[in-house]
MDAnalysis code that builds the backbone (N, CA, C; Angstrom):
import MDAnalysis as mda
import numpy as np

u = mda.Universe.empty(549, n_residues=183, atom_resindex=np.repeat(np.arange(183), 3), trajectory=True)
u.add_TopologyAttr("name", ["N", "CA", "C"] * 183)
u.add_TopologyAttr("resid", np.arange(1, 184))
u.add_TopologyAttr("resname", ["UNK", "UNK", "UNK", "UNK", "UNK", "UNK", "UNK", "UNK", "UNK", "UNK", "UNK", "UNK", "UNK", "UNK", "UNK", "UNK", "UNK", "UNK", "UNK", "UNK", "UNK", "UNK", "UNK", "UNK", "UNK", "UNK", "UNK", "UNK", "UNK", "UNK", "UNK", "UNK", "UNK", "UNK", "UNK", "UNK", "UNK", "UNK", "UNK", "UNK", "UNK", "UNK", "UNK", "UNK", "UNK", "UNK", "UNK", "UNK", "UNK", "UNK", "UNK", "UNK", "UNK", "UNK", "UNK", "UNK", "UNK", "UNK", "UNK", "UNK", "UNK", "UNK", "UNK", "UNK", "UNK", "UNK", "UNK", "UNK", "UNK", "UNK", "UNK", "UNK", "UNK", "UNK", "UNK", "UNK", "UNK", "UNK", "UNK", "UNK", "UNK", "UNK", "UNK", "UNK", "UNK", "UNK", "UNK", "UNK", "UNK", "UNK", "UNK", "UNK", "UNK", "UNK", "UNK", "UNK", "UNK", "UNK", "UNK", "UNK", "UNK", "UNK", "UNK", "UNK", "UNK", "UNK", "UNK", "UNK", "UNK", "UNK", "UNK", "UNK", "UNK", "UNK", "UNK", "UNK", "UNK", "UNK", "UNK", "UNK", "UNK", "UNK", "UNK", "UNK", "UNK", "UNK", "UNK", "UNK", "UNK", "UNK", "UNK", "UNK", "UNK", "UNK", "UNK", "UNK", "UNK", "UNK", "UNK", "UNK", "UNK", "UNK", "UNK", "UNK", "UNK", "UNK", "UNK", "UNK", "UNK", "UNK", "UNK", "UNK", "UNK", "UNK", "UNK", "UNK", "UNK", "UNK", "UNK", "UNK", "UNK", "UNK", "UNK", "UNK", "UNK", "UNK", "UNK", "UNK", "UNK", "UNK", "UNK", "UNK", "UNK", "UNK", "UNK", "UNK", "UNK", "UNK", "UNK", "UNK", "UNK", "UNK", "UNK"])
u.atoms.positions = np.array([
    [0.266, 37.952, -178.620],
    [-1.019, 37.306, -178.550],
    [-2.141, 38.340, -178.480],
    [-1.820, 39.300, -177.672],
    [-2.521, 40.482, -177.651],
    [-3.245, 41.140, -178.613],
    [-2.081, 40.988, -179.674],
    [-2.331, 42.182, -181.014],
    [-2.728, 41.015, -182.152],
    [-2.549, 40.064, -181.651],
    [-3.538, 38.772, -182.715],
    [-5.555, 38.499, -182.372],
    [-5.381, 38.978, -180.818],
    [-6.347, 38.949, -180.763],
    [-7.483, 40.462, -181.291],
    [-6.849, 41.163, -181.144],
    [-7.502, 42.823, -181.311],
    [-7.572, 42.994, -182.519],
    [-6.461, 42.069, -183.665],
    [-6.784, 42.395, -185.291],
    [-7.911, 41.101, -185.803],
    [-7.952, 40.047, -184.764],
    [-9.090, 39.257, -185.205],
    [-10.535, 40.152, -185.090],
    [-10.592, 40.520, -183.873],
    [-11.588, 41.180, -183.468],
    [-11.979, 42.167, -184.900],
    [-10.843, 43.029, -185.031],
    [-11.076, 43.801, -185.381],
    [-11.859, 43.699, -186.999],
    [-11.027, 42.854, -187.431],
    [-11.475, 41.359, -188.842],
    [-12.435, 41.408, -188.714],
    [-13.240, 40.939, -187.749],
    [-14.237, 40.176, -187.595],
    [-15.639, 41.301, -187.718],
    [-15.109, 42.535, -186.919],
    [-16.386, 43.654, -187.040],
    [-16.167, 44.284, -188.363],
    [-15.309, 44.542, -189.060],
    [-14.923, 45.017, -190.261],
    [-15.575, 43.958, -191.405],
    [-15.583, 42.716, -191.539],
    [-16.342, 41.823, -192.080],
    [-17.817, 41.613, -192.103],
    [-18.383, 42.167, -190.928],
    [-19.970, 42.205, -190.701],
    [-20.353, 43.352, -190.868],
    [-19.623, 44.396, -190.697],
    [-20.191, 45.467, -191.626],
    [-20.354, 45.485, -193.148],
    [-19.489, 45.037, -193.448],
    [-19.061, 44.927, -195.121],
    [-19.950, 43.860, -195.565],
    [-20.164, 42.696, -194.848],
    [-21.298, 41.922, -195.403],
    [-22.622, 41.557, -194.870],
    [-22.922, 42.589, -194.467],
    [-24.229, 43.170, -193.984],
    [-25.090, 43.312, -194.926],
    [-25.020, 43.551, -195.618],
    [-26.049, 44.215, -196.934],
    [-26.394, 42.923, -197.442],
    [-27.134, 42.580, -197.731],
    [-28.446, 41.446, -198.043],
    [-28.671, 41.542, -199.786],
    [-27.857, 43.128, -200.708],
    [-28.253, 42.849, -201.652],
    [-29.608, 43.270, -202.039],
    [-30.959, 44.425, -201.172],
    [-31.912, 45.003, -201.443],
    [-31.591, 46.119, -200.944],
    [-30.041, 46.231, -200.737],
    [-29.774, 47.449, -200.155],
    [-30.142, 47.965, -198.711],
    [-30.501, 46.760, -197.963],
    [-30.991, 46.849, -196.366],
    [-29.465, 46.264, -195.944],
    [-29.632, 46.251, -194.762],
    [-28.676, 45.637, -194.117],
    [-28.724, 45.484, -192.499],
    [-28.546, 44.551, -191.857],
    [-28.547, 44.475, -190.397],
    [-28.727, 42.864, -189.553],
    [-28.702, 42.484, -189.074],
    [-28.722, 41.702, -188.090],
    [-30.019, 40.836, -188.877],
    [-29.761, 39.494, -189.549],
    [-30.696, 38.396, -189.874],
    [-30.599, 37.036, -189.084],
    [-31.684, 37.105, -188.189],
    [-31.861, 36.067, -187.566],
    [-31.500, 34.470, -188.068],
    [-31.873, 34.656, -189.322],
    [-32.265, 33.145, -190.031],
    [-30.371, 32.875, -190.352],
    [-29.283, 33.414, -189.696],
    [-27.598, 33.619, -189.920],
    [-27.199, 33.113, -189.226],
    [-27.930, 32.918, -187.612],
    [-27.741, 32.526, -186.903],
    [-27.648, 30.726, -186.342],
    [-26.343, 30.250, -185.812],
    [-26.425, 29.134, -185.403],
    [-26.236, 28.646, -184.053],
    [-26.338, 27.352, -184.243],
    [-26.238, 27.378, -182.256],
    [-25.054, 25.602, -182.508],
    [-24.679, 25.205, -181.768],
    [-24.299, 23.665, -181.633],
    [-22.993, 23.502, -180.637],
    [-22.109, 22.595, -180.827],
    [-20.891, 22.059, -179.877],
    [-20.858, 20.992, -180.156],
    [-20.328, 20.613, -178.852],
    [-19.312, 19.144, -179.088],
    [-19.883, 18.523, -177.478],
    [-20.012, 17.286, -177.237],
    [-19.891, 16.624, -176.018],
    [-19.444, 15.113, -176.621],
    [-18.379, 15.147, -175.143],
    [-17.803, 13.562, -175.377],
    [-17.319, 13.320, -174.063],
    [-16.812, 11.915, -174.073],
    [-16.937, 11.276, -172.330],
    [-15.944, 10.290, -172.835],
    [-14.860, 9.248, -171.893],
    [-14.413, 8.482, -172.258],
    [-14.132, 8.053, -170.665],
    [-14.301, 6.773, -170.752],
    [-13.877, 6.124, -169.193],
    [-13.252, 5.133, -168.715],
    [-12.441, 4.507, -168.050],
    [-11.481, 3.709, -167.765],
    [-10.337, 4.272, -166.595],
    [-8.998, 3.684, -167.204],
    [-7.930, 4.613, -166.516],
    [-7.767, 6.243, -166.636],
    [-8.220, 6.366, -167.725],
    [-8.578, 7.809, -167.858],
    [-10.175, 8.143, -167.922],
    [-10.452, 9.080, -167.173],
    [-11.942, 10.112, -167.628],
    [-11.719, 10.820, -168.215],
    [-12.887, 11.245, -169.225],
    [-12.318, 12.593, -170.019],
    [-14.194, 12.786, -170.258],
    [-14.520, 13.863, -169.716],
    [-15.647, 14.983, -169.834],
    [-15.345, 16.010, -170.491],
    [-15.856, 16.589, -171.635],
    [-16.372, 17.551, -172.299],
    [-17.504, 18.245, -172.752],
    [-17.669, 19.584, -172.633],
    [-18.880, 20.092, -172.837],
    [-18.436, 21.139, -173.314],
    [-18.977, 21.795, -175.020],
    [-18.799, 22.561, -175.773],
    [-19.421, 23.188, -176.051],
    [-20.492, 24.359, -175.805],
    [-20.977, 24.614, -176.812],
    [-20.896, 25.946, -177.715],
    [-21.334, 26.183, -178.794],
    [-20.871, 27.568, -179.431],
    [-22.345, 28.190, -180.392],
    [-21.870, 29.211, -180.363],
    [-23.019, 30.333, -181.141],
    [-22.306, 30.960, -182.540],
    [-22.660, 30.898, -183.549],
    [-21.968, 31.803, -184.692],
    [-23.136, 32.371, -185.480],
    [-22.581, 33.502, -186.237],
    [-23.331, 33.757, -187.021],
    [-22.899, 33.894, -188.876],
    [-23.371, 33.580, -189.796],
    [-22.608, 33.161, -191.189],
    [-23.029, 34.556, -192.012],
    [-22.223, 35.376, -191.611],
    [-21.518, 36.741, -192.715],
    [-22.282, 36.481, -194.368],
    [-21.638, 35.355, -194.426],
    [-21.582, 35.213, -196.107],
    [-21.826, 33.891, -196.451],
    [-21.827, 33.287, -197.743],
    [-21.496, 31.969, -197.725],
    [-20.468, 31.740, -197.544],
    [-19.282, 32.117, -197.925],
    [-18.079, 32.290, -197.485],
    [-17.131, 32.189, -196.303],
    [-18.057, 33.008, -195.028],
    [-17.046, 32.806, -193.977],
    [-18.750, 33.135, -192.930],
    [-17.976, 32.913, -191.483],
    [-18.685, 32.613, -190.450],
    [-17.719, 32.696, -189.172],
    [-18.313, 33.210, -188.289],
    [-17.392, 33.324, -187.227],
    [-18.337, 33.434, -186.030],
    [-17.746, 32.907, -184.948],
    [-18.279, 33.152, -183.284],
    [-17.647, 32.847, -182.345],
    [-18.625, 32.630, -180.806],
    [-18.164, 31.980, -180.164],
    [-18.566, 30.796, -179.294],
    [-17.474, 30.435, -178.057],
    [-17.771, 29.294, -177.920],
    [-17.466, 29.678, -176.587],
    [-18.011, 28.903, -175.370],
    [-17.192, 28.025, -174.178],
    [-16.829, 26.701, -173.824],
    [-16.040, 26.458, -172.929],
    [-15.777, 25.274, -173.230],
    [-15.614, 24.789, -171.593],
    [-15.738, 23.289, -171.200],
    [-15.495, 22.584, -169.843],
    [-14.567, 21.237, -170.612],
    [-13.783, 21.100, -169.455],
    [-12.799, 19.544, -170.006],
    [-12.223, 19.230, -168.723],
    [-12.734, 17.609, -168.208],
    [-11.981, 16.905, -167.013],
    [-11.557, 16.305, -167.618],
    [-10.075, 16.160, -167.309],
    [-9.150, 15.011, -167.629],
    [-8.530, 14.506, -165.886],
    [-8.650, 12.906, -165.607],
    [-8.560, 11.830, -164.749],
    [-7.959, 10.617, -164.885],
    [-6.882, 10.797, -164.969],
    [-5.772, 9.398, -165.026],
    [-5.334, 8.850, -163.966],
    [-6.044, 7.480, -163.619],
    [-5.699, 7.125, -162.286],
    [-5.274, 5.529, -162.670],
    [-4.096, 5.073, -162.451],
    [-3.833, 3.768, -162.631],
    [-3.594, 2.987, -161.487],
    [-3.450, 3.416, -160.082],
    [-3.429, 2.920, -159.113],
    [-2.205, 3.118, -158.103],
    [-1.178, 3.861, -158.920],
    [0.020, 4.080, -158.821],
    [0.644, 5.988, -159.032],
    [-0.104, 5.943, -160.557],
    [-0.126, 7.575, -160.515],
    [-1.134, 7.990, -160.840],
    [-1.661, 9.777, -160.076],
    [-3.198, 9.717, -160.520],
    [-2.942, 11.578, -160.966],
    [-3.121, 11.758, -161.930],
    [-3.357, 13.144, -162.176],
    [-4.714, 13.829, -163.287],
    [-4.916, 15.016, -162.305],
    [-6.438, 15.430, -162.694],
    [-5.940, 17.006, -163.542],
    [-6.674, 17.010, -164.171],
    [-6.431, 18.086, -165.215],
    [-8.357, 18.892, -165.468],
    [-8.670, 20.097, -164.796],
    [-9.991, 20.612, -165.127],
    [-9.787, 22.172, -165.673],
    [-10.210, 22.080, -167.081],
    [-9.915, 23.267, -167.833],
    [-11.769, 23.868, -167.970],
    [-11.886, 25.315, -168.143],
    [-12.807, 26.302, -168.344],
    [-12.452, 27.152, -168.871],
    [-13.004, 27.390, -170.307],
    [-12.194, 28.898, -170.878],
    [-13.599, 29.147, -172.021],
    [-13.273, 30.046, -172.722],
    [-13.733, 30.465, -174.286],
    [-13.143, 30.766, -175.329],
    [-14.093, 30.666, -176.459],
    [-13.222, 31.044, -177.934],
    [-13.673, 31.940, -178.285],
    [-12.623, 31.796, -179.313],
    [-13.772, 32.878, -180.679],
    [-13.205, 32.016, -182.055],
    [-14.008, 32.019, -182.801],
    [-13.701, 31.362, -184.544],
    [-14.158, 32.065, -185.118],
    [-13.432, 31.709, -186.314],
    [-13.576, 32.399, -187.687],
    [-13.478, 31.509, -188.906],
    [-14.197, 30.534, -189.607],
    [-14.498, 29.992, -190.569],
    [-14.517, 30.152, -192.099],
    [-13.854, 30.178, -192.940],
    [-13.430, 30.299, -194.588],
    [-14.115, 29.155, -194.531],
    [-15.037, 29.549, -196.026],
    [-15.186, 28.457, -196.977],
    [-15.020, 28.389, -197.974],
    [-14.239, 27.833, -198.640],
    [-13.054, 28.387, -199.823],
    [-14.161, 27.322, -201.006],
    [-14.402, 26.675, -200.327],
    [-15.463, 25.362, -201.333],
    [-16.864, 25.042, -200.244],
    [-18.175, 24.760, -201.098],
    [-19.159, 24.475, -200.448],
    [-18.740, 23.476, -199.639],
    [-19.361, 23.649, -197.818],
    [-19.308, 22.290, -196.857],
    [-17.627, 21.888, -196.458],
    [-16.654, 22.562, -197.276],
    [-15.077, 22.367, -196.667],
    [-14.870, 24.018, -195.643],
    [-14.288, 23.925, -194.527],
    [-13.770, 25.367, -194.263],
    [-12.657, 24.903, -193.710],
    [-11.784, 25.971, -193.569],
    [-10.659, 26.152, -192.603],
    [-11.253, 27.168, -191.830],
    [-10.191, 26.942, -190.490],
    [-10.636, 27.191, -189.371],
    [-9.829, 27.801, -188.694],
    [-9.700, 29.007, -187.867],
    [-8.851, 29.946, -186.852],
    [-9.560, 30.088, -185.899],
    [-8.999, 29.113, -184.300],
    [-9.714, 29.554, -182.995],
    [-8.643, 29.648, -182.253],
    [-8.524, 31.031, -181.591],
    [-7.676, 31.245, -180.022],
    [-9.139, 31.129, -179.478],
    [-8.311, 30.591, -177.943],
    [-8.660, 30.335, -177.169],
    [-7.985, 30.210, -175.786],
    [-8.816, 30.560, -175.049],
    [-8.079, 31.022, -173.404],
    [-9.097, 30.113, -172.220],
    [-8.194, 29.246, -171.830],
    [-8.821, 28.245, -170.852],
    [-7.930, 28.584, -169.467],
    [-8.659, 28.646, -168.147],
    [-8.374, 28.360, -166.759],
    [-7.723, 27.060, -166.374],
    [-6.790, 26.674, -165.760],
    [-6.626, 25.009, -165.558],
    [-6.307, 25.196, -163.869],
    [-7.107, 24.104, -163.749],
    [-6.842, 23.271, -162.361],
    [-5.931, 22.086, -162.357],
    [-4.808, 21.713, -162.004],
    [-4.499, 20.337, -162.537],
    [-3.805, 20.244, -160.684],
    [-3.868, 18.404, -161.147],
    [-2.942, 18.374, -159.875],
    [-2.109, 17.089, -159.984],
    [-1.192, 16.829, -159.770],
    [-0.860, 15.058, -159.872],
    [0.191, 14.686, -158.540],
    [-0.175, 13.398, -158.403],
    [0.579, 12.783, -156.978],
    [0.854, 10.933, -157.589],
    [1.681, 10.752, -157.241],
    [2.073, 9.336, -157.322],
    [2.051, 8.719, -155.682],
    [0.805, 8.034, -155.885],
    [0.567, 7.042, -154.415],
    [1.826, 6.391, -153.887],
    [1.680, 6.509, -152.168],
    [2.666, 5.809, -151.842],
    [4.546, 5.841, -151.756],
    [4.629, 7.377, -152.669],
    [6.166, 7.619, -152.641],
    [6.129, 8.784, -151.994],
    [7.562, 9.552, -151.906],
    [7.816, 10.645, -151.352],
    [7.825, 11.737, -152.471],
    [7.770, 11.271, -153.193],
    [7.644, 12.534, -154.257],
    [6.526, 13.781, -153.818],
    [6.523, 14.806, -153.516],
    [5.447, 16.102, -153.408],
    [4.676, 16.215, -154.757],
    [3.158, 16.239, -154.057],
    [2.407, 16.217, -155.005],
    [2.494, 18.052, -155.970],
    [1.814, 17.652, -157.332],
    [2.031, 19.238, -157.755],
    [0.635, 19.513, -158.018],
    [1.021, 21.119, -157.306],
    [-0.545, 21.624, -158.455],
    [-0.214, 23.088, -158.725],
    [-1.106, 22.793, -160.038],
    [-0.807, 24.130, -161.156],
    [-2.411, 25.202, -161.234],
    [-2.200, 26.182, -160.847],
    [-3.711, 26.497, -161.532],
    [-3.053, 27.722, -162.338],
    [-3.513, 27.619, -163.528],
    [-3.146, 29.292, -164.288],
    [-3.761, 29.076, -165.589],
    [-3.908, 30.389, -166.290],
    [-4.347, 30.586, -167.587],
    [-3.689, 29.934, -169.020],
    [-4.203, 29.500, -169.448],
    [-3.802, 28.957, -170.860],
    [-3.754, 29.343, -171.941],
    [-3.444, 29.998, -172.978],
    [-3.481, 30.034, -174.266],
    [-3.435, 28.679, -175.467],
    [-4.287, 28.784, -176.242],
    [-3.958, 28.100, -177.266],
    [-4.378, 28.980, -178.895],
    [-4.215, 28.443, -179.769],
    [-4.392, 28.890, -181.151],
    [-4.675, 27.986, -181.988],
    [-5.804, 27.166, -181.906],
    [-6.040, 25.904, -183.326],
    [-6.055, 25.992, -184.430],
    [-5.860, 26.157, -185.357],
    [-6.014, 26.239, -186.660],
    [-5.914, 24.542, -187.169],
    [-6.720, 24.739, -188.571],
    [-6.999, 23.525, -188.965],
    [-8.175, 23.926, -190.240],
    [-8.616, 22.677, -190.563],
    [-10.209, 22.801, -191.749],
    [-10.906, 21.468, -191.171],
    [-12.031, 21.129, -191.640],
    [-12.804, 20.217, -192.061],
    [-13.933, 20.341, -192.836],
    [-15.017, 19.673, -192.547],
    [-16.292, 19.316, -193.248],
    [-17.371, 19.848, -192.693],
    [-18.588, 20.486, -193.224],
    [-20.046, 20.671, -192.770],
    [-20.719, 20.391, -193.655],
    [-20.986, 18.449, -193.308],
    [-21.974, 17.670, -193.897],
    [-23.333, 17.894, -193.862],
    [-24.324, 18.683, -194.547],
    [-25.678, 18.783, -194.192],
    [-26.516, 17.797, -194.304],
    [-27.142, 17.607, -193.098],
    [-28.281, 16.801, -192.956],
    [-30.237, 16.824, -193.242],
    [-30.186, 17.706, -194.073],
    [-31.426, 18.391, -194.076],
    [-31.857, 19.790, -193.395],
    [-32.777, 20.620, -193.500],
    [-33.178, 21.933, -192.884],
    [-31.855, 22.403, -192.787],
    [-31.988, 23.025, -191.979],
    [-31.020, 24.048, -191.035],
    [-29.629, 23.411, -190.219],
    [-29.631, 21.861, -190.436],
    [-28.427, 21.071, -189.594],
    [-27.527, 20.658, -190.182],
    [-26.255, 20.617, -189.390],
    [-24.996, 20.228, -190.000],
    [-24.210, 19.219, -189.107],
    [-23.881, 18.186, -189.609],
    [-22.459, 17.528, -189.278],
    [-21.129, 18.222, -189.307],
    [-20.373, 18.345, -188.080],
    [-18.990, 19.200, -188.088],
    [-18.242, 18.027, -188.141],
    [-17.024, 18.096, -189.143],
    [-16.002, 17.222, -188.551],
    [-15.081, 17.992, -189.160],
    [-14.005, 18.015, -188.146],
    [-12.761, 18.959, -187.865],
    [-11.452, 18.159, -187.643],
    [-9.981, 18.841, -187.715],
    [-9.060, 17.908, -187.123],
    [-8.049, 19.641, -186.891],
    [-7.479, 19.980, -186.299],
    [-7.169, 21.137, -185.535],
    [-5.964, 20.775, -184.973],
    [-4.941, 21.974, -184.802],
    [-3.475, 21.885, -184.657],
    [-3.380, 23.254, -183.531],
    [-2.792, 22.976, -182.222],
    [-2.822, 24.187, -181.795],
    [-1.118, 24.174, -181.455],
    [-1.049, 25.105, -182.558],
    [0.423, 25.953, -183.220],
    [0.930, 26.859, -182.365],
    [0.429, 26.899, -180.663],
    [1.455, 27.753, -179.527],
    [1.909, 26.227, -178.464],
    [1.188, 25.489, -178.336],
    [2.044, 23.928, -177.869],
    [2.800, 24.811, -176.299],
    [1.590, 25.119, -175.491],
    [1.789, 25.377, -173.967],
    [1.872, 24.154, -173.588],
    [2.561, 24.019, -172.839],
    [2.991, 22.541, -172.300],
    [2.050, 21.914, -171.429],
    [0.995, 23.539, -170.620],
    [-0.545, 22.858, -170.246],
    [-1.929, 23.112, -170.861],
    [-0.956, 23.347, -172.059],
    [-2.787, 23.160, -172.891],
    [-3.308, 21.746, -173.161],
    [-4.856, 22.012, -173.312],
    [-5.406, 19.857, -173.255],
    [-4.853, 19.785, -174.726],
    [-4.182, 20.475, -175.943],
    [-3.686, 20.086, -176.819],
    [-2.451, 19.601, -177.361],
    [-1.872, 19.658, -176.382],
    [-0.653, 19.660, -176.559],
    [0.220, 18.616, -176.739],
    [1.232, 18.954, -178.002],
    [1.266, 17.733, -178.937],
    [0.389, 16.403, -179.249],
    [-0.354, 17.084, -179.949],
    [-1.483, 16.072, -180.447],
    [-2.610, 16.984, -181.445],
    [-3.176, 15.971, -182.570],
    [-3.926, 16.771, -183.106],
    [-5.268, 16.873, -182.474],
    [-6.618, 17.727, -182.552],
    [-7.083, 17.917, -182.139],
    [-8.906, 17.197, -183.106],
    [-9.617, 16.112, -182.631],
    [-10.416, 15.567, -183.935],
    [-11.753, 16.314, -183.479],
    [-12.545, 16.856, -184.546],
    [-14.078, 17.195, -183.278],
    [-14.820, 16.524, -184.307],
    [-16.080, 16.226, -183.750],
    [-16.792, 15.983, -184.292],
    [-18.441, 16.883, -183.661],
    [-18.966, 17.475, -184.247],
    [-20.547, 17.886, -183.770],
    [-21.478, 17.891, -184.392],
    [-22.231, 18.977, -183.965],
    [-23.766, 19.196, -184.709],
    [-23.709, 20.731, -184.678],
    [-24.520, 21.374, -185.633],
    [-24.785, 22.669, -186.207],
    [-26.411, 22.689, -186.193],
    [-27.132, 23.709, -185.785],
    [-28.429, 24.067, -186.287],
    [-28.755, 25.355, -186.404],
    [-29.159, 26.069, -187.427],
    [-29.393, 27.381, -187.586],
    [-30.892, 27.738, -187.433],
    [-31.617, 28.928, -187.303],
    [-32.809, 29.090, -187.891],
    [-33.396, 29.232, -189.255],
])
């Protein structure tokens, strides 16, 4: 995981040098490359589920784009009988292909903190709790529908291909939906 992360990295600065140049033969850091957006979603009942996403990238090329992100996620399943809480905090990094205008595929590791705990009311069972670091690895593609100016519709569907038994992905695909705005 180590040496996946240090050759992304390494990808990633090797790519912004190389597509740095603007083509007048300048090259450096263009504001107007820059984006900002995330994800928030909520769901409530027997389960809660809080999320708060947000991420920064900057777009290399038309081609590709990469950044990062942090991330918050409560998960709260309480049916009256069994109740387990799940609170993750971590960050990413992505890296975005666009092989066709508005389609990309997508590569994000990512390393989340978890708090979890679960108890079943009323029995003898010992309650558990876990706190430790997470890995995951999403890969996937979707869509960046533009809406006018500088904004985008994200919609994504994401596979995280290491399946830690406490990642919030695990077995299951992953759907996002957001917003994009650049300068």
């Amino acid at each position: 995981m180590k040496k996946f992360f240090a050759l992304l990295i390494t990808a990633m600065v090797f790519l912004q040098i190389t597509q740095a140049q603007d083509g007048t033969g300048g090259g450096g850091f263009d504001k107007s490359k820059l984006f900002f957006g995330g994800t928030l979603g909520a769901a409530f009942g027997y389960a809660t589920i809080v999320n708060v996403a947000p991420l920064v990238g900057y777009q290399f090329s038309p081609m590709f784009a990469a950044g990062v992100g942090l991330n918050y996620s409560y998960y709260n399943y309480n049916d009256g009988y069994y109740n387990d809480k799940q609170t993750y905090a971590g960050m990413s990094i992505f890296g975005r292909v666009f092989p066709v205008r508005s389609v990309f595929i997508q590569a994000q590791p990512e390393l989340n903190y978890m708090w979890a705990s679960s108890y079943t009311d009323g029995q003898s069972i010992p309650p558990i709790k876990v706190n430790q670091f997470v890995p995951s690895l999403l890969l996937g593609g979707g869509a960046a529908i533009p809406t006018g100016g500088n904004g985008s519709i994200m919609i994504s569907v994401m596979y995280d291909v290491l399946q830690n038994v406490w990642s919030p992905y695990y077995h299951q695909a992953v759907y996002g939906f957001g917003y994009i705005v650049g300068f």
